[in-house]
N, C-alpha and C positions, 0 to 999 in steps of 0.2 A: 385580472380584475379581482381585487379585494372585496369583502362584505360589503364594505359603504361604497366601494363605484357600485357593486351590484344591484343594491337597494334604491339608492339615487337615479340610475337609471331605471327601473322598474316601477319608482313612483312617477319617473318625467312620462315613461311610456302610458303608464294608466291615466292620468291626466291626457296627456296627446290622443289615448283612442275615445276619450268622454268627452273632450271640448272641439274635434275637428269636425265637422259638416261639409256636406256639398263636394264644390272640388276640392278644398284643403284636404279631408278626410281622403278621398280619391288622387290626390298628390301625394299625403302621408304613404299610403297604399304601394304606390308604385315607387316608391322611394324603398318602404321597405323590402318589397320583392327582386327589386333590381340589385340592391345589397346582397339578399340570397341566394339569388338563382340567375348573378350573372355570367352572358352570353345565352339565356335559356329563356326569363322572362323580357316581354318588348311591352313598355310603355307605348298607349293607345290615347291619340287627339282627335278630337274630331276635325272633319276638314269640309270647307264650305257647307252647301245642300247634301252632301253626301253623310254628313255627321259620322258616327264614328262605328256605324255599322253593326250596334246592337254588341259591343265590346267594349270594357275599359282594359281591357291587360291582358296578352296573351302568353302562355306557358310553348314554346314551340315542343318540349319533350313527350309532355303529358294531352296535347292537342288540349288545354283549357282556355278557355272562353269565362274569362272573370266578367261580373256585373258587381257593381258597387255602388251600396245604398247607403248614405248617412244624411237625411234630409232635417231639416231644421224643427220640422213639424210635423208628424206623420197624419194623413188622412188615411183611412183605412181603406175604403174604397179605393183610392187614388194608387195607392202603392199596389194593389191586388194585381190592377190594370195593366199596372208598369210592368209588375215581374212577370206576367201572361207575357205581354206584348215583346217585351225585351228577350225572353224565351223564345219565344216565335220567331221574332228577326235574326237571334242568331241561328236558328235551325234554317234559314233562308239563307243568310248571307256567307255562313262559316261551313258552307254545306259539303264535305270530303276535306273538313281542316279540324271539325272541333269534335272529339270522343267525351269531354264533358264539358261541364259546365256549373261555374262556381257564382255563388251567392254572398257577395262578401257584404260584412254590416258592422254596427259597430253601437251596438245598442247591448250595455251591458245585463239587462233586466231578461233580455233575450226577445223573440221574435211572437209578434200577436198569436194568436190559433190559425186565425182565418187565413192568414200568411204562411203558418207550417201546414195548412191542409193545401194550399195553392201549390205548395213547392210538390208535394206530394203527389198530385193531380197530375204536376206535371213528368215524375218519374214515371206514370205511369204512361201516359199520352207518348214519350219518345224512351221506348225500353233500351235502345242500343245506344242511348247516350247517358253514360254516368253523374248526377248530378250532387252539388255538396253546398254545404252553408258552413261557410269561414264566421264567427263571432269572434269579440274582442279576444277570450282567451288565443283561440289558432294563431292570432297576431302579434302578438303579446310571446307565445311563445318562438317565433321566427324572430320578434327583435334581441331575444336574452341570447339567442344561439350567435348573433351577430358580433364579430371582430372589434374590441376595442375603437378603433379607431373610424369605422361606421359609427357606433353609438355615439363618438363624439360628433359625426357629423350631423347626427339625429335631432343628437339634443344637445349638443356644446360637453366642453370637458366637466369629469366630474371627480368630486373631495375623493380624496383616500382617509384609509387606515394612517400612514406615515404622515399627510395633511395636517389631521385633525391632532396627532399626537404633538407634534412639534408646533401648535400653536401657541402665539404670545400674547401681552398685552398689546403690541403693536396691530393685530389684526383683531381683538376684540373691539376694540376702543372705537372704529369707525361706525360697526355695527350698532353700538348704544349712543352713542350720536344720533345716528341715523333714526335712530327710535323715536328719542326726544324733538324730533323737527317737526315727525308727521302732523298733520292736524289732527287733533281730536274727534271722535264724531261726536252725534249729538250726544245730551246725558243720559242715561239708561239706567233702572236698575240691576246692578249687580246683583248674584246669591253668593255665599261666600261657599268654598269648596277645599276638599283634604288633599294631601300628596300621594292618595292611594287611587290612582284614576288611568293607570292602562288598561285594565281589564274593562274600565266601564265605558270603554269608545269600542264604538265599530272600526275601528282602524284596522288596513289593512296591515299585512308581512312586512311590507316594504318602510309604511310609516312606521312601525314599532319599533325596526331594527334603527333607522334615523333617530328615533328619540332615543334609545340607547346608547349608541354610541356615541349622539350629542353630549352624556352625561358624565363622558370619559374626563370633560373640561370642566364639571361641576364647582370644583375648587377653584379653579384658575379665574373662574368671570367671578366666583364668590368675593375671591381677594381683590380684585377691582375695583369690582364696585365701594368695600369696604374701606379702599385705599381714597376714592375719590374727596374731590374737593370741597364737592357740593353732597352734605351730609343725606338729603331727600332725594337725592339722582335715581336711587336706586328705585324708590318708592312711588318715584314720577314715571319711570316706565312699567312697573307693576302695573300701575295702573293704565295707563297708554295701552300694552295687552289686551288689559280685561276689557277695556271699550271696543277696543277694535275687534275683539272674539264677537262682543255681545252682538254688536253690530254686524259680522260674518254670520252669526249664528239665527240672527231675526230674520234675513236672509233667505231659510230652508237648506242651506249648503248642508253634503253630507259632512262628515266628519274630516277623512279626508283631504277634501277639499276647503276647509276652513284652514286646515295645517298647511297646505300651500298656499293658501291667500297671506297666511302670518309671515310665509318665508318670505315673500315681495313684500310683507308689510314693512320687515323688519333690513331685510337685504335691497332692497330698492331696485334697480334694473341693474345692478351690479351682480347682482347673485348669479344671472344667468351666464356670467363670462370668465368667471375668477374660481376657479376652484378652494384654494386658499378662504375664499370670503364666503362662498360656501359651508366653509366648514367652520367658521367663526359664528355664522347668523343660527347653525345646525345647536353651536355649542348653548348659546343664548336664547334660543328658544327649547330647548331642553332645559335650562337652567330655571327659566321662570314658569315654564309648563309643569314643574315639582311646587313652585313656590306662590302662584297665583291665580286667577279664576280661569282660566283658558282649557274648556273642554266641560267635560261631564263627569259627574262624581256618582256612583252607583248608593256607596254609606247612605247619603242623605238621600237620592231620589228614593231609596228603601224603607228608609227609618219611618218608624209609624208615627 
């Protein structure tokens, strides 16, 4: 796995553990542990009245009793309740089977007070049972250790290095197409902004290194565009961009997560299947993220 599979799966993972909830987040879960610790982890359903026994996932090595919270809403009260209760039923029901017992979540801001003094309460209430809380990072780090060929089944195949180098105008051309079709949103004002703006986004690892190596093709979408038929082509999705950011960004999306909404803006539901086109939408929104309003410019928000 080269830089950009690396990267590209690392932004699909950190997106996957901030948008899944409920069972999805708890499928995500058991999808990724069976990946790692197969023959070792067993996926946990509930079954009739019996439910699922105060267990989503058990480790048979480590005798772990996994719980899995990603709920859509959190009430404080309500969750306190659960992780009491859910604690309790597995010390009832896993009782001569489980040594710990794990708190998985997926809340990357991290877990309320009231919540790390409950977990605590409860280390102390059952001493001879080992207790842990899994956050996105633990997950996060069991997907990168994962075999190529898992991560595809994760999150679908992804760009390379040798991808993104050998691309032509044949796979640029669909991506700026693609641009021009979108509907516009409504009209917004723009602030105009400079080419000096990685430093001035909260951007993770994983995005920074995509826009960099998006910029491998800087040249290549440049002569394109400059080749086209239509003298304003270029100019027409400059600005297409800048709307659809303005409109991501009124929003409250983190940053981020604006840079993935552009990728679909830009790649359409093709992005998530084609690696090749991938790496063209990769090249194209690096090209106009140098050349148009898309993101944050520190210069100006500083300038007195």
């Amino acid at each position: 796995m080269d830089s950009l599979s690396r990267s590209w799966y690392l932004q699909q993972c950190e997106r996957a553990l901030s948008r899944k909830n409920g069972d999805e987040f708890q499928d995500f879960f058991a999808t990724v542990m069976e990946l790692s610790f197969p023959r070792d982890f067993q996926r946990v359903r509930p079954y009739g009245n019996r439910g699922d026994l105060k267990c989503d996932g058990y480790q048979k090595s480590t005798e772990t009793v996994f719980q899995v919270y990603a709920p859509r809403a959190i009430k404080l009260a309500n969750l306190a309740a659960k992780v009491q209760a859910d604690f309790d039923g597995a010390l009832k029901h896993w009782a001569g089977r489980m040594q710990n017992w794990a708190f998985v979540h997926n809340d990357p801001a991290g877990l309320p007070a009231d919540i790390c003094r409950v977990l605590r309460d409860l280390e102390k209430k059952a001493e001879h049972i080992g207790t842990e809380v899994w956050d996105p990072n633990h997950l996060q780090s069991l997907v990168l250790e994962l075999a190529g060929e898992h991560l595809a089944r994760l999150f679908g195949p992804a760009p390379t290095l040798p991808i993104i180098d050998s691309l032509g105008f044949d796979r640029l051309r669909p991506v700026l197409i693609n641009v021009k079709r979108q509907e516009p949103p409504p009209q917004t004002d723009i602030r105009p902004v400079s080419v000096e703006k990685l430093d001035a986004n909260a951007f993770s690892a994983p995005v920074v290194d995509l826009l960099r190596i998006g910029r491998r093709k800087d040249a290549l979408v440049g002569a394109l565009l400059a080749g086209w038929p239509e003298p304003a082509f270029g100019e027409e999705l400059a600005e297409a961009f800048r709307r659809r950011y303005a409109e991501l960004k009124g929003g409250g999306l983190a940053a981020d997560e604006v840079f993935g909404e552009l990728q679909r803006f830009a790649g359409g539901a093709e992005v998530v299947r084609n690696p090749a086109y991938q790496a063209a939408v990769l090249a194209v929104l690096a090209y106009f993220f140098e050349r148009c309003d898309i993101f944050e410019d520190r210069a100006q928000e500083e300038a007195p």
